[in-house]
C-alpha positions in Angstrom: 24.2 -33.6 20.5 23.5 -34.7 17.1 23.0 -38.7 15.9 24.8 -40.1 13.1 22.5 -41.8 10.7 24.3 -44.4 9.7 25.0 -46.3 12.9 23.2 -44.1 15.5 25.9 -43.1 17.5 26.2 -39.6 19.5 28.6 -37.4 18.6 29.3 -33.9 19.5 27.8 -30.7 17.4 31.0 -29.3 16.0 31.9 -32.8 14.6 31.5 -33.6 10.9 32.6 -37.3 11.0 31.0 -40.0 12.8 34.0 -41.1 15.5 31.9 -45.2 15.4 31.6 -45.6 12.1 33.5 -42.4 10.1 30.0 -41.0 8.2 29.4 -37.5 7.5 27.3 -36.0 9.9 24.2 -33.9 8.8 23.6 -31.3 10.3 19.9 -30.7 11.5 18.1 -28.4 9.0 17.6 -25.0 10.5 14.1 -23.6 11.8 11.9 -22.2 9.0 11.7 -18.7 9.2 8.4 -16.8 9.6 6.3 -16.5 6.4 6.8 -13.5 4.2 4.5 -11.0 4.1 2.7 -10.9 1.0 2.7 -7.0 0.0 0.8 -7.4 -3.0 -1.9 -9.1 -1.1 -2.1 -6.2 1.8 -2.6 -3.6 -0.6 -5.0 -5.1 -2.8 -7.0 -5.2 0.6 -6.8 -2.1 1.5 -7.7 -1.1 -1.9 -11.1 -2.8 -1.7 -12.9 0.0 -1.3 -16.2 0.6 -3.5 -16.3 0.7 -7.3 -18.5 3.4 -8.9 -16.8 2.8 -12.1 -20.0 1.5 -13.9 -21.5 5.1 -13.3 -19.5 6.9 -15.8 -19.6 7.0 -19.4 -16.7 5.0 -20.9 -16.0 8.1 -23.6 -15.7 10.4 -20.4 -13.7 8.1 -18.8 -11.1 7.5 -21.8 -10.8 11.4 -22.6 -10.2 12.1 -18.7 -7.8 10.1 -17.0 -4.9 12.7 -17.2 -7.7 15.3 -15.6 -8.0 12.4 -13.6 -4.8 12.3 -12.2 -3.5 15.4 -11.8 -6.4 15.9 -9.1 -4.4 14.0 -7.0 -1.5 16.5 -7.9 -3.2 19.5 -8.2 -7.1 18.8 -7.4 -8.0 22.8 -9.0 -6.7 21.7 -12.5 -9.2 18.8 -13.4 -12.0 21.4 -11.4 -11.5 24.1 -13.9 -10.1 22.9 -16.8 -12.6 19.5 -16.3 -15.6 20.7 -15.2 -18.6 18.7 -16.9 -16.8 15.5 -16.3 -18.2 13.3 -13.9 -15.4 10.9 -13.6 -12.6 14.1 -13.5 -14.7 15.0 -10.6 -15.4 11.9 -8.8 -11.3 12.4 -8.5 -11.0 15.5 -7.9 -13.2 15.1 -4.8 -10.7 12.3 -4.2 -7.6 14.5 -4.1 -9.4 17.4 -2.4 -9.9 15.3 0.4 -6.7 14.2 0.7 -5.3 17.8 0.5 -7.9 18.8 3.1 -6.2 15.8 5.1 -2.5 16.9 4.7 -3.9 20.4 5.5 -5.0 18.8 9.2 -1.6 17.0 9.5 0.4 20.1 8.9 -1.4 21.7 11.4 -0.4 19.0 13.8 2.8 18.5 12.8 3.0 22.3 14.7 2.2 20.9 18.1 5.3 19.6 19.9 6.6 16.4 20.8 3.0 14.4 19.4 3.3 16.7 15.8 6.7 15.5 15.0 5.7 11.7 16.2 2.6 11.9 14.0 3.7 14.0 10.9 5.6 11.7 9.0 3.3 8.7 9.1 1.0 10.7 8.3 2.9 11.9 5.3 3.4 8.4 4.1 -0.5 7.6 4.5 -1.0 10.5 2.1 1.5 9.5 -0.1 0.1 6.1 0.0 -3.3 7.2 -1.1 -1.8 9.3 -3.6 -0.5 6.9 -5.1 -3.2 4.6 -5.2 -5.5 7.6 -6.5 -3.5 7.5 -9.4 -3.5 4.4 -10.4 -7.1 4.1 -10.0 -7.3 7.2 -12.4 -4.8 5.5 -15.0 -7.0 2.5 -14.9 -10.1 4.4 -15.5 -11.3 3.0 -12.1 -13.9 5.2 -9.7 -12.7 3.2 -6.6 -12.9 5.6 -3.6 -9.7 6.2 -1.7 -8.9 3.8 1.9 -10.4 5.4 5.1 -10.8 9.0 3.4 -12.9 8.5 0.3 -16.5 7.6 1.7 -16.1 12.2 2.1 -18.2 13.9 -0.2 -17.1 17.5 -0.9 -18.3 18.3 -4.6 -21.3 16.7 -5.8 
């Protein structure tokens, strides 16, 4: 039942007229829905992971960043064609690990029934931290990777 608000009578919940007094009836304003999730603020949270950028030289930084990126394509590019850079390396460890960890998820993608549950979230996490690698390396950021960067491969 809904009240009219003009005289306070009862009327039915289909009705849009008042049958005392002939006022439009309101209808009740509906339920908020459940706050949005706030995707910018989720991943800037996961991405606070440490910052090593003050370590590198700014030139080396600058001249790298492509070198820097493609190890998250390719991690043997910025290894051989980078190789006295310390910030081309800090990524390139980055994006070895994560091919070291789609490497493992291949492997138990093979096994039935929990491979095939597993292997696609486990290609989106990669993707994920892909993705964040390189923007990192665009920004001319040392920020380790989410969960996998804390590994140390090459020094």
């Amino acid at each position: 039942m809904l009240t009219c608000k003009q005289c306070g009578t009862q009327v039915e919940e289909n009705i849009k007229f008042c049958t005392n007094c002939g006022a439009p009836i309101e209808a009740p304003a509906e339920q908020a829905s459940a706050p949005a999730v706030d995707l910018s603020a989720k991943l800037t949270e996961l991405n606070n992971t440490a910052d090593t950028t003050a370590e590198y030289d700014a030139q080396d930084i600058e001249k790298n960043k492509v070198m820097a990126l493609l190890a998250y394509i390719i991690f043997l590019i910025p290894l051989l064609a980078a190789k006295d850079s310390k910030f081309a390396r800090f990524h390139t460890n980055q994006g070895l690990v994560l091919f070291l960890g789609g490497i493992i998820a291949s492997v138990v993608a093979v096994i039935p029934v929990i491979g095939w549950i597993v292997a696609p979230f486990a290609g989106l996490v990669i993707t994920v931290l892909a993705v964040i690698g390189i923007i990192n390396a665009l920004n001319g950021r040392a920020k380790e990777l989410p969960v996998i960067g804390k590994f140390k491969i090459l020094k």
